[in-house]
N, C-alpha and C positions, 0 to 999 in steps of 0.2 A: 504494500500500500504506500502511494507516493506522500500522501497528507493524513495521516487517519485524525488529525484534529478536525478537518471539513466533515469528514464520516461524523463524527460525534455529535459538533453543534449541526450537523442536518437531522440527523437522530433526536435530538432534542427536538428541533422545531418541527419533524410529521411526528412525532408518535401521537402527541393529541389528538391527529386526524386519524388516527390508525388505529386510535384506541378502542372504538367499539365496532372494529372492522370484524372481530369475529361472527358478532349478532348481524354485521350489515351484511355478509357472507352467506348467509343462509336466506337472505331474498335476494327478490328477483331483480333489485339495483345493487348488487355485489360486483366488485372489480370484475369477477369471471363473468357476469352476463354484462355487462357494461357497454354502451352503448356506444361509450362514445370516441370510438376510433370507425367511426362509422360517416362523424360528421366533415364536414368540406369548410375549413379555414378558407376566408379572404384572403386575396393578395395581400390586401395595405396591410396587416399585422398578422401577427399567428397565434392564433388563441392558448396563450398561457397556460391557463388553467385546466385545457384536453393534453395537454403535454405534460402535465406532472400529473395528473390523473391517470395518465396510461403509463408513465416509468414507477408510480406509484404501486399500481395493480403488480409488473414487472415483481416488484422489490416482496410484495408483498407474498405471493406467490414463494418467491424465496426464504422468507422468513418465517413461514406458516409452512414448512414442506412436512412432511407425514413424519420423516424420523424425529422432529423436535416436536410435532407436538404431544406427544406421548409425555416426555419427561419435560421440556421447558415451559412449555406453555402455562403449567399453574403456579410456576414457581418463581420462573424471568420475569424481569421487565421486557417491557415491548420495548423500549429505547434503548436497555441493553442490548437485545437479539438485534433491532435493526442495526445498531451500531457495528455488530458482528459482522451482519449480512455486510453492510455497505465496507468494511471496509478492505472486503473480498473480490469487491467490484469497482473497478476505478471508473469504468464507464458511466456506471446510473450515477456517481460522487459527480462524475464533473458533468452529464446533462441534467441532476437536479439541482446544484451549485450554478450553473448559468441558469436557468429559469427563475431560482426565488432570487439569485443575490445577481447575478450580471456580470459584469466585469472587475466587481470590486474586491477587494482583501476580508472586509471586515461583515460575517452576516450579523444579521439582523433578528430578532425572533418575530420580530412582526412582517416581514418583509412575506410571507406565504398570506396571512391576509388582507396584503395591501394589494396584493395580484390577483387573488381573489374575489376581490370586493371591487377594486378599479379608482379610477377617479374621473371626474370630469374630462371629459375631451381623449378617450383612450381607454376608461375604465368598464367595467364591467358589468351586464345586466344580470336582470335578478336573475337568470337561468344561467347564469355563470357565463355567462359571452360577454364581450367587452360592446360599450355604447357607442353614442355617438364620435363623430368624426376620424370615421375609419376605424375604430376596435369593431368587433365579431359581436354580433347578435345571438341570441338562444340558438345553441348546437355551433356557433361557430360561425356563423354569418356575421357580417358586420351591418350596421344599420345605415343613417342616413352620410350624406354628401360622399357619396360614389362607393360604400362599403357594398359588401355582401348581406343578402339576408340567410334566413334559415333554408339548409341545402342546399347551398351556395347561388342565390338566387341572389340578386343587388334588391335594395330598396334603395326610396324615394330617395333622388336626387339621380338616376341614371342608372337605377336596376331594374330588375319583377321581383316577384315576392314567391313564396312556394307555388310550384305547377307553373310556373312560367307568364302569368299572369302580373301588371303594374299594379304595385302597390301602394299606399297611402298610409297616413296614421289614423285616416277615418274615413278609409272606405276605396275603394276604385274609383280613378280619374283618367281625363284621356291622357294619352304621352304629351310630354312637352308642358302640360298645366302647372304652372306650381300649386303648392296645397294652400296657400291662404286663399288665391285665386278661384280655386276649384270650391273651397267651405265655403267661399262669398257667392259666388253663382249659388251652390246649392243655397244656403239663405233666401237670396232672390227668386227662385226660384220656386220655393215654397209661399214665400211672400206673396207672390203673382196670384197662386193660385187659391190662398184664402180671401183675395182682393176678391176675384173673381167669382167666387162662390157668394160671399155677401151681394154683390152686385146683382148677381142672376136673381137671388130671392127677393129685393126691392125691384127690378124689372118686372119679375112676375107679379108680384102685389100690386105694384102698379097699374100693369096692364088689366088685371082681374076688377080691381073692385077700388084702389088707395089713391089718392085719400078719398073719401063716402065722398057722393054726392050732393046731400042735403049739405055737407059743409064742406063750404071752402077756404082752408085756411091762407094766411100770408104768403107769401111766398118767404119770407123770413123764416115764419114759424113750419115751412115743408122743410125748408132746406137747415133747419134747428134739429130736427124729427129725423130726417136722411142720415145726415151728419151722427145722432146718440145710438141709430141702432146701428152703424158702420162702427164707431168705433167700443159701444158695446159689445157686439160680435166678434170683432177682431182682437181683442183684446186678450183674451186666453190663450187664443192660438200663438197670437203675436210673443208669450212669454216660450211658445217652447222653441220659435225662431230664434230669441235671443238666446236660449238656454244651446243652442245646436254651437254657439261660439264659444259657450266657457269650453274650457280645454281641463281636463282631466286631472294634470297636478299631480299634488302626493298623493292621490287615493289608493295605491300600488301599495305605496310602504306604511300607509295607517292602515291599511289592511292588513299586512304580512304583520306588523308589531303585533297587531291585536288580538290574532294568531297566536303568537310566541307568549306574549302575557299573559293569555285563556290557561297557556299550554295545551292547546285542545289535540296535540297528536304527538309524538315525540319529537321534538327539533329535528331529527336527522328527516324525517319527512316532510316539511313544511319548507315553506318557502325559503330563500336565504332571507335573512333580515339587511337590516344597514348594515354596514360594517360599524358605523360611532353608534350602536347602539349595544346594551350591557347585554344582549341575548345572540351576538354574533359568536363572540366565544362561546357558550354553548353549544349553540350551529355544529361549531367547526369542529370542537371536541367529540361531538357526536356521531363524525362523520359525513355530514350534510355532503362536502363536496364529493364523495362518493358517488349519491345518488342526484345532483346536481343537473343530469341531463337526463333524469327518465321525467316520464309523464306523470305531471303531478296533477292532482286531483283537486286541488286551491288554486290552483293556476286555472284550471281548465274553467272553474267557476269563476272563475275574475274575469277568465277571454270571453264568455260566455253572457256575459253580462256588457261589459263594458267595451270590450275588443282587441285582440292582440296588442295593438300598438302600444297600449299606456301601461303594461305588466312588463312587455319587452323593453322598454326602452325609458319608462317611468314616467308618459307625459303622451296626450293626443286628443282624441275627441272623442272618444268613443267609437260602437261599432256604424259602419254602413247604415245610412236613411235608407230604406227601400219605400216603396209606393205604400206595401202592404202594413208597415210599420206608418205610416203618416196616414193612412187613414180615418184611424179613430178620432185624428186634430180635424181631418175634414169633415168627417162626421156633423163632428159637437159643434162647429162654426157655424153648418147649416141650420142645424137644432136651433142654436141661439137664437141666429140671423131671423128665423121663422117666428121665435117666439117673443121678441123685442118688437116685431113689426104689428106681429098679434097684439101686444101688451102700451104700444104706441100710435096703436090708430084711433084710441080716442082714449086719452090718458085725463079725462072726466073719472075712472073709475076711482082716481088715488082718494078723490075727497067723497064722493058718494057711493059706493058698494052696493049694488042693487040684486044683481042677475047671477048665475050660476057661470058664469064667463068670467064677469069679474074676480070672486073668489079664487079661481085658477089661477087667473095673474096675480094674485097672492101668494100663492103658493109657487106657483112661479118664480117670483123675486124674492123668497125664502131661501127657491134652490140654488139661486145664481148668487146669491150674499153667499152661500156656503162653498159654493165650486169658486168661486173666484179667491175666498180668501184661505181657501186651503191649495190651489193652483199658483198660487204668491210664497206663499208657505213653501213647500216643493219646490221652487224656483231657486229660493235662496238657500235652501239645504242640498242643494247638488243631488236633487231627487223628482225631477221632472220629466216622464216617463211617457210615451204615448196609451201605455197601460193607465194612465192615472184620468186621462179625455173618455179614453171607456166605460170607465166608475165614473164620470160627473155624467156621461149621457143617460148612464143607467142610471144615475140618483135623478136625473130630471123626470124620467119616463114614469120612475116606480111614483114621485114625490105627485104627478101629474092625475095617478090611478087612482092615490089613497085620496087623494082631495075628491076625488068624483064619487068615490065611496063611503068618504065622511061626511060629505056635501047633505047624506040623507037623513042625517041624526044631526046638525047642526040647528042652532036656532036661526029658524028666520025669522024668527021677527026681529034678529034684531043683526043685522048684516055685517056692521063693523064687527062684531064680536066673531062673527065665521070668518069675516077676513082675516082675524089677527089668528085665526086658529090657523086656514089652510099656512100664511105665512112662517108660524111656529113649527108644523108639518111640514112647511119646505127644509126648514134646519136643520131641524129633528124627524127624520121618518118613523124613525123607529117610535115615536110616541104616538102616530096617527093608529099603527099598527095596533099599539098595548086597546088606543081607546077602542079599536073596530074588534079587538078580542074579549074586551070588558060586556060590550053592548051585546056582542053574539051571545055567550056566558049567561049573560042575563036574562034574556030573550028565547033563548032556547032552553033553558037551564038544563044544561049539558057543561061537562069540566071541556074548556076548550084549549089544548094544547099551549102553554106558556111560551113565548120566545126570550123571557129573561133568562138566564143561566144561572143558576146557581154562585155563581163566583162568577161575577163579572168585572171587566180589565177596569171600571170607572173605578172600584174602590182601592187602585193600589195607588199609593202617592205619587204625583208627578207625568200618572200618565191622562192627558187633556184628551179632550172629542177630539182632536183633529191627528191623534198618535192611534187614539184608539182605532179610528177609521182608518187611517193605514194599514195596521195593523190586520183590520176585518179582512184587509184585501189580498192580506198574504195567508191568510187561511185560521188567523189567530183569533178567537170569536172568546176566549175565556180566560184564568186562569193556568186550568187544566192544562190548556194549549199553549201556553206561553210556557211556562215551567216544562216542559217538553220539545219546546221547537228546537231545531238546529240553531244554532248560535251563527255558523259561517252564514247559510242562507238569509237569515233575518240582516244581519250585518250587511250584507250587500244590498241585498234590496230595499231595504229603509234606510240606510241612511240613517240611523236612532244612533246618540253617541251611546259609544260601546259600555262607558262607564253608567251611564244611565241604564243602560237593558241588562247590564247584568244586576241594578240596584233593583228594577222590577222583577225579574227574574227570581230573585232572592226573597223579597214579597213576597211573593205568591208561592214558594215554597212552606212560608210560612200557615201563611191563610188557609192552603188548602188541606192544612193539617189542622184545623180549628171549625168549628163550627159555622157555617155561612149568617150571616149578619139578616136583617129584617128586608128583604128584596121586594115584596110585592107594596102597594100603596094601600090595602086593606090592614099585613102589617106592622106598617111604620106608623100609621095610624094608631094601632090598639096599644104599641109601646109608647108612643105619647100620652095616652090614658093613665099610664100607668102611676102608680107613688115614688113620688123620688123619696132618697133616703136621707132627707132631711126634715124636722122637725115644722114645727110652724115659725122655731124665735132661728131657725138658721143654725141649729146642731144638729151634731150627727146621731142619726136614727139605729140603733143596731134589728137588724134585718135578715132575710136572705136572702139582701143585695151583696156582692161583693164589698168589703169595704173600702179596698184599694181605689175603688171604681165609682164610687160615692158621688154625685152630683154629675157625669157624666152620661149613666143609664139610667135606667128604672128598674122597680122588679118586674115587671113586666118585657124585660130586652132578653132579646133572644140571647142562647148560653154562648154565642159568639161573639156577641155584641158586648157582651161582659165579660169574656178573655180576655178578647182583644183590645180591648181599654184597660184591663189591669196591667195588661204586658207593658203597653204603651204609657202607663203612669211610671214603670220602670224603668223607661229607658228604650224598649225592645221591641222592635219596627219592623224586623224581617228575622229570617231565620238564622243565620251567622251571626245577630247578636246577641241569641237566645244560647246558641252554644257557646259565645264569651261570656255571656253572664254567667251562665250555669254550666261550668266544663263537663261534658260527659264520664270524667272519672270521677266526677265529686258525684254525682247523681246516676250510677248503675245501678240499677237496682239488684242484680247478686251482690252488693258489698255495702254492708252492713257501716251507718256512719256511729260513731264511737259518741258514746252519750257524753253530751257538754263540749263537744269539739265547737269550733267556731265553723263550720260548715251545718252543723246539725242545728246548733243554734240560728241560724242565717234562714237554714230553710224552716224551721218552725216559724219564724219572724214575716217571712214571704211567702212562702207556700202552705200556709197552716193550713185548718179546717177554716171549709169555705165561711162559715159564720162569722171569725174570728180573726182569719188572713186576707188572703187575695185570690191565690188560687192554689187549685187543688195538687197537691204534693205528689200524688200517683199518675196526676194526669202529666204535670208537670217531668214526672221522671222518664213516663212514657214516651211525651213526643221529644223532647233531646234523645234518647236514644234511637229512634226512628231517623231523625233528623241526622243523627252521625253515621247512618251507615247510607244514607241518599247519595246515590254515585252521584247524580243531576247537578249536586252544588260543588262538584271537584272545579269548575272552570270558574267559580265565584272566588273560591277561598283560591284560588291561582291568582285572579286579575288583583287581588284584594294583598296578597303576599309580594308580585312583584313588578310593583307599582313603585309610585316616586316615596323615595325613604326619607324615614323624618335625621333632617340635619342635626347633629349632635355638634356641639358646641367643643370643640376642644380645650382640654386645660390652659388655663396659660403660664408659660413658664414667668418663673419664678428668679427674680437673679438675686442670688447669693454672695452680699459682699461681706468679705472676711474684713476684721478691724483690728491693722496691725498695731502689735505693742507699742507703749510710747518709747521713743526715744531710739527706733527702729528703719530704719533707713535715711 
């Protein structure tokens, strides 16, 4: 061996990667099925990271051979044995020595993932290919201004993309267009054609019947009229025109972080992270660059979603407009356009309410107060969707039904009061619903199917009507269903901060271990009846109310309503704080607590008999141990552990002056 000092400090710097190569070895992204001396380097650079990747496999192959593992393998360090392996082989010394250090004398320990991770203008994408300006894209391609894309395809700026096809960062354009060029046409382009569609619906209204005959307004007041339902109608669509130019951003790496912080899969399978972030060394210890080029299944749901471009290269627009995706915009513009012109052909009805027409146009302008200010909402949360124009046409159509159907149990004599009703019914459907199930109920008396849920998402803190209706749309209608969804799926598609869904999430693990609260308005009702437990001069009443719970319920509240108020006088909001209040070793119930300890005494104090405490001690023991063995809250107590850590203040040093004797120097 010409240098075995290089052997060693390279032995130092992969064994971390190498470390958990033996688990990574037994799947299907193991050095042996590895893919990636498969892929096609760019001229302009040569992708780093597939070239220590494969001398790697090489090395490792060799250090892992059948007669050591028998006896080294339980007993070696891995950076002993490679340091053996390497320094048998001068070859893999001096191509892994030029790949992490280059030309220079002195390595680095960080220098493996500085070539891994990349830097601006040369560095590397999240699928371990180097970025813009000539470095190699996912598999080794390099991205834009004249690199390669993936299997050796060029992208934008003077390539094609996989299949031989010109590619974009959002979407296919002709050759020769640039991309800001080509997103400004499409813009316009869409723009034209919601002009046009409003336009055809006031031609037609026009030519039919608009404005009535018996009156003829100004030509002021026509062209006041033209002018609010043009740009009432355009207005919604016009937000997801401008929403087609925000450009995508970090959404890449607050995804992969929030990922790593869940820990929802083992690091070596999730995406790579930033390199400046505290979970890249994990990554890398784990082996991540191993399987760095298979097909990952967080990637595919990012592409999937949003579009290769912005996961590859960390920045773009999202995936390709197609026709069939912009429909739903075209859709809802004509819906409007139709129902503004309805609602403004004799807008006499705002002050007088008469006719079964007018009412609708309450209900109406109910729906559109709700679609316009949750389509504003979505806009500026980077969550503005053509799926989201689907659900407002659907909430106009359904909000359009119940009004014709509530229309027949409303008071007429007295018109305004139906008006404010359909209008409340535009906001709220779901209330038109309750009252047409109350009246059937009654009417038939027959039990008529409830559409309230048992644990419904309005009582967990923080989450508003317009989360919850997102929410409905991704399938999430309850508790039940929240404390169960996929964490990746919800994260992508809402748009909800992460730290927020996992505080709901947490909730409702709670709740659904507790008794359901007073849901119907029959009742909330009868617990309003009920005695509170205080006195007539304003003392406390002994009962069997809770006493914890004392002025907040009644005896009369359901036994959830007076849990979950005792918990909450404690302190305890969601489930993870019921386990820091009450650690599940302090409260097993095989382990017997020791008469007069300070835990036994604690819990007689808080959990005594319910006459005399708050709540109940058995119930109490039960649901913490339930709660600690619930796999569902492992990515809670993750996000919750490693998260931003509280600053501890350093001592401060202290100087020590000695005071020499007199008459001493």
């Amino acid at each position: 061996m010409r240098n075995p000092q290089r052997a060693r400090d390279l032995a130092t710097v992969l064994a971390p990667v190498l470390e958990n190569a033996g688990d990574v070895a037994a799947e299907s992204g193991s050095p042996e099925s590895c893919s990636c001396h498969g892929k096609v380097t760019g001229p302009a650079e040569p992708a780093v990271d597939v070239a220590i990747g494969l001398e790697l496999r090489e090395v490792w192959k060799k250090a892992n051979s059948p007669q050591k593992r028998a006896g080294e393998q339980a007993t070696g360090k891995l950076s002993d044995r490679l340091t053996e392996v390497l320094e048998r082989d001068d070859h893999a010394v001096g191509v892994l020595w030029a790949l992490l250090v280059g030309r220079g004398d002195q390595p680095r320990a960080d220098a493996l993932q500085e070539l891994l991770a990349g830097a601006p203008g040369g560095g590397t994408a999240p699928n371990g290919g180097n970025a813009s300006n000539g470095g190699s894209a996912s598999g080794g391609g390099s991205t834009s201004n004249g690199g390669s894309a993936p299997n050796g395809g060029s992208a934008p700026g003077g390539g094609s993309a996989p299949g031989g096809r010109k590619a974009s960062e959002g979407g296919g354009r002709a050759p020769g267009v640039p991309h800001e060029t080509a997103s400004g046409l499409r813009r316009v382009w869409v723009n034209l054609c919601m002009n046009a569609i409003v336009a055809a619906v006031l031609v037609v209204a026009w030519r039919l019947a608009w404005p009535p005959l018996q009156v003829r307004p100004q030509a002021g007041v026509l062209a006041l009229k033209v002018f609010a339902v043009w740009s009432l109608s355009f207005l919604p669509g016009w937000l997801y025109i401008r929403f087609l130019g925000q450009r995508a951003g970090a959404l890449w790496d607050e995804y992969v972080l929030s990922l790593h912080r869940l820990r929802w899969d083992k690091p070596r399978h999730l995406p790579r992270p930033p390199v400046n972030s505290d979970f890249y060394t994990e990554w890398l210890g784990d082996g991540g660059p191993l399987l760095a080029h298979r097909p990952n299944i967080y990637q595919q749901k990012f592409d999937a979603y949003y579009g290769k471009s912005v996961s590859r290269i960390g920045h773009g627009e999202g995936p390709p407009v197609r026709i069939e995706a912009l429909f739903p915009v075209f859709l809802t513009t004509a819906a409007l356009a139709v129902c503004w012109t309805a609602v403004l052909w004799s807008p006499s009805f705002t002050s007088a309410p008469g006719s079964f027409w007018d009412v609708l146009k309450f209900g109406f302008l109910g729906a559109y107060s709700f679609i316009l200010q949750m389509l504003v909402r979505r806009f500026f949360q980077s969550d503005l969707r053509p799926a989201a124009y689907a659900n407002a046409l659907l909430r106009l159509i359904v909000v359009l039904i119940l009004v014709a159907g509530l229309y027949q149990i409303m008071p007429h004599n007295n018109p305004r009061a139906a008006a404010a009703i359909a209008f409340l019914i535009g906001f709220f459907p779901l209330a038109g619903m309750q009252a047409i199930q109350r009246f059937a109920a009654t009417a038939l008396r027959v039990v008529v199917p409830s559409l309230n849920p048992p644990y419904p998402l309005n009582q967990i803190d923080g989450l508003s009507v317009w989360y919850e209706a997102r929410l409905l749309e991704e399938g999430i209608e309850d508790m039940q269903s929240l404390a169960t969804a996929n964490f990746v799926d919800v994260i992508l598609h809402t748009r909800v901060p992460v730290g927020r869904l996992v505080d709901w999430v947490d909730q409702a693990h709670l709740y659904l271990h507790l008794d359901r609260l007073e849901g119907t308005w029959r009742e909330r009702k009868y617990s309003k009846n009920g005695t509170k437990s205080q006195s007539g001069d304003g003392q406390p009443q002994t009962g069997t109310l809770l006493t914890i719970a004392e002025g907040s319920v009644t005896e009369l509240s359901r036994a959830g309503s007076k849990t979950r108020t005792a918990l909450r006088q404690l302190g305890i909001r969601k489930a993870t704080d019921l386990l820091k209040a009450f650690p599940p070793d302090c409260l097993d119930p095989e382990k017997e607590l020791a008469p007069g300890s300070p835990w036994q005494k604690h819990l007689t104090a808080v959990a005594g008999d319910v006459a005399g405490g708050g709540l109940d001690q058995a119930q109490l023991r039960s649901i913490v141990r339930v709660l600690n063995k619930e796999p569902s809250l492992a990515p809670v107590w993750n996000w919750q552990k490693r998260g931003v850590r509280r600053y501890v203040q350093p001592a401060p040093e202290l100087l020590v002056v000695t005071a020499q004797p007199a008459g001493v120097g």
